[in-house]
C-alpha positions in Angstrom: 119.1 76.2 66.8 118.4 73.0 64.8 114.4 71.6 63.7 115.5 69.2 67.4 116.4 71.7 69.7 113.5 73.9 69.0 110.8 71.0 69.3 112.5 70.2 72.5 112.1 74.2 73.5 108.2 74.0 72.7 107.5 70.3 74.8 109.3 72.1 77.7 107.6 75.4 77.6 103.9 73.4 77.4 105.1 71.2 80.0 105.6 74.3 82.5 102.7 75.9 81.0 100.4 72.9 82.4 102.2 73.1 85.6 101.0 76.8 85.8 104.0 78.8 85.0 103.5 82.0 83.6 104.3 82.9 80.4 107.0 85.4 81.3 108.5 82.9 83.9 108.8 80.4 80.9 110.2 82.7 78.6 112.8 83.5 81.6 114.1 79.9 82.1 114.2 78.8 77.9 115.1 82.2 77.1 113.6 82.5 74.2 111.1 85.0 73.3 107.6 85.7 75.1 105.8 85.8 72.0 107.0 82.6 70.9 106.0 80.8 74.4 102.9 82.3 73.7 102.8 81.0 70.3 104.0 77.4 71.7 100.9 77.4 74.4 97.9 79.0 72.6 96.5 75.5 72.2 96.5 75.1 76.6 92.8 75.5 77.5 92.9 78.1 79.7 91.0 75.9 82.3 93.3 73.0 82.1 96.1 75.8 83.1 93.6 77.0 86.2 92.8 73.8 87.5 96.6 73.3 87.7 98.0 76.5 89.2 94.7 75.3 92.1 95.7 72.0 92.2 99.6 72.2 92.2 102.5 73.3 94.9 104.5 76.1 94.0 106.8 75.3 91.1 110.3 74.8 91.5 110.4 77.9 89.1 108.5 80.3 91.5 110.4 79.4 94.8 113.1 80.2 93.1 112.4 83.8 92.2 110.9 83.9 95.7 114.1 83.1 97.0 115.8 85.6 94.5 113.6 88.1 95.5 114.5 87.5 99.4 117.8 87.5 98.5 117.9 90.7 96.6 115.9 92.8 99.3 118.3 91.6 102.2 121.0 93.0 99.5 120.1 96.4 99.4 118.9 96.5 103.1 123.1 96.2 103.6 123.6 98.3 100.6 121.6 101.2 101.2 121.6 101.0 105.6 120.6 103.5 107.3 119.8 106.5 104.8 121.6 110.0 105.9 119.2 113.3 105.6 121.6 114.3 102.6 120.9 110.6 101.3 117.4 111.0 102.0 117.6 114.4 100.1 118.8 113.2 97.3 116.4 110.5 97.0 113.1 112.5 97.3 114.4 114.6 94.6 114.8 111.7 92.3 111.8 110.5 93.2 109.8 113.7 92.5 112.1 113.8 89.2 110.3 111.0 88.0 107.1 110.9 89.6 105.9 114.6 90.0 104.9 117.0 87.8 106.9 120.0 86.7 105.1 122.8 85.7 105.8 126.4 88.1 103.8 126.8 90.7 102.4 123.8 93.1 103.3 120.5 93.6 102.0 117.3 92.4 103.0 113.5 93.0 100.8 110.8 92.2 101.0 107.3 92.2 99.5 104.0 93.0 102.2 102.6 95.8 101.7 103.6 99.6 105.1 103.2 100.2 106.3 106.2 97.6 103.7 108.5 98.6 104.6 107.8 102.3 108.2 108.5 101.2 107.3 111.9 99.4 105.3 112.9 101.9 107.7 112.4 104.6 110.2 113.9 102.2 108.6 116.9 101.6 108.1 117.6 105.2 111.3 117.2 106.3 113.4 119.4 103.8 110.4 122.0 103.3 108.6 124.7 105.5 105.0 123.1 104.9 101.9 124.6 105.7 99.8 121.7 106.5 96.4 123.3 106.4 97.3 123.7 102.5 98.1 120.3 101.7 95.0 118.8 99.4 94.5 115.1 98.2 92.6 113.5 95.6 92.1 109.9 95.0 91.2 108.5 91.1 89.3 105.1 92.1 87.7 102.8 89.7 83.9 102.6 89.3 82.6 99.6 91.9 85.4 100.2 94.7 84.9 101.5 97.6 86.2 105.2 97.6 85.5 105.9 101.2 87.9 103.2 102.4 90.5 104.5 99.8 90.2 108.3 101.7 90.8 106.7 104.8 93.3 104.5 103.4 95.5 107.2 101.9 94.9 110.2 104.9 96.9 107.0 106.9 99.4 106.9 104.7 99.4 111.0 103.8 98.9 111.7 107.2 96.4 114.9 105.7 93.0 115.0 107.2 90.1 113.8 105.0 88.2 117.0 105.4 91.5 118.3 102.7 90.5 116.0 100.4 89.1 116.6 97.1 86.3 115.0 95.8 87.3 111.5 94.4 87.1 111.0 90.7 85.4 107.6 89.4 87.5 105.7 86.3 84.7 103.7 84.4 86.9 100.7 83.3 88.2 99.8 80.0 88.8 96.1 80.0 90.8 97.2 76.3 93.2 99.1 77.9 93.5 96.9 81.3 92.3 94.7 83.6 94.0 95.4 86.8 92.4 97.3 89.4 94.6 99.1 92.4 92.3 98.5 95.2 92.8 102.0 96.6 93.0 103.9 93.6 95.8 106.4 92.5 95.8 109.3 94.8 97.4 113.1 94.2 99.0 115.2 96.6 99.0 118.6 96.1 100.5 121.4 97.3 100.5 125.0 95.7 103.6 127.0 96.7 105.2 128.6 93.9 108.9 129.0 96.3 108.5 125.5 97.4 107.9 123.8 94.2 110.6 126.4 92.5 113.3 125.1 95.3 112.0 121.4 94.3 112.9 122.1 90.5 116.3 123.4 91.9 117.2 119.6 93.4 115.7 118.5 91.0 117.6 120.5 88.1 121.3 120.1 90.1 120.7 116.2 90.6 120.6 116.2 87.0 123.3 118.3 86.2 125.6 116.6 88.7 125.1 113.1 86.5 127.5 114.6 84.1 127.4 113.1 80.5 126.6 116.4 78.8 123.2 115.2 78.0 121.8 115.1 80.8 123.2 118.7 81.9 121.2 120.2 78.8 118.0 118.0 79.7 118.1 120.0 83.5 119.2 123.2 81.5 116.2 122.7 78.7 114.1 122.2 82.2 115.2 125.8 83.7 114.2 127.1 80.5 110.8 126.0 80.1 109.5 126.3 83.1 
């Protein structure tokens, strides 16, 4: 790219910039770097850039990821359709692949989104003899939020009665390490079976195995044998 082209980059980038673009969303449509956007914009007072994301209609830029975004979720809606219980199976397994924690001897999935703890949960219920009364929860809640509305927020979406909860542990925040806050915390759901969590390693392990490229067969064996 010539001296012209990239002066050209940088008065287009601090144009979108005042019109309250993000810096990601300017990187996107230039495609250049997000560091270099950055570098391009560091000047923009970050009031100037507030009083214009108040003051403005959505950008051209932002309806059209809303619109992608539509799109994309209508797409997948006809892709996926209705999900089969041997779908569903496999699917809960992935998720707990990823998401829950692996050592023998009791389940554990945490996480932050309502709608994949309502999916485990659902999950785990359906394929697995559960014993309700053993089920436990434990929310992880940022000093300065309200950690009896998280309780009652996640025994909705758990469906396990607050009186099986643990007692909530308070984050004191760290504005080095981030800023966002998750309004109702991250919450645990536990469930100590050693059969049922072995049997969960077992989907787990063949889902694996059944990828095929030989190193993902010896990541699900190297799993068998360590735990």
């Amino acid at each position: 790219m010539g001296y012209r082209g990239k002066l050209e980059l940088q008065a287009r980038a601090r144009v979108l910039r005042l019109e309250g673009s993000t810096l990601t969303e300017i990187a996107e449509v230039l495609g250049v770097a997000k560091s270099s956007v950055s570098l391009w914009v560091r000047d923009i007072p970050i009031e100037v850039r507030r009083r214009q994301q108040v003051a403005r209609r959505p950008s051209s830029l932002h309806l059209a990821k809303l619109a992608e975004i539509d799109e994309c979720n209508e797409l997948g809606r006809e892709r996926l359709g209705s999900l089969s219980d041997q779908a569903f199976l496999v699917a809960g397994a992935a998720l707990y692949a990823g998401e829950g924690t692996k050592t023998d001897g009791e389940i554990v999935f945490a996480n932050t989104d309502p709608a994949m703890v309502g999916l485990f949960c659902s999950w785990l219920r359906r394929f697995f003899t559960i014993d309700e009364g053993r089920l436990r929860v434990r929310v992880y809640l940022h000093e300065g939020l309200d950690i009896g509305a998280a309780e009652a927020f996640w025994a909705a979406v758990t469906g396990v009665p607050r009186a099986q909860f643990r007692k909530g542990y308070r984050a004191a925040a760290n504005p080095t390490i981030r800023t966002t806050k998750h309004e109702h915390g991250c919450v645990y759901v536990r469930y100590c079976c050693t059969r049922t969590h072995r049997e969960v390693m077992g989907l787990v392990r063949a889902l694996l195995a059944s990828a095929g490229p030989s190193g993902v067969a010896q990541s699900a064996e190297q799993m068998t044998v360590n735990h």
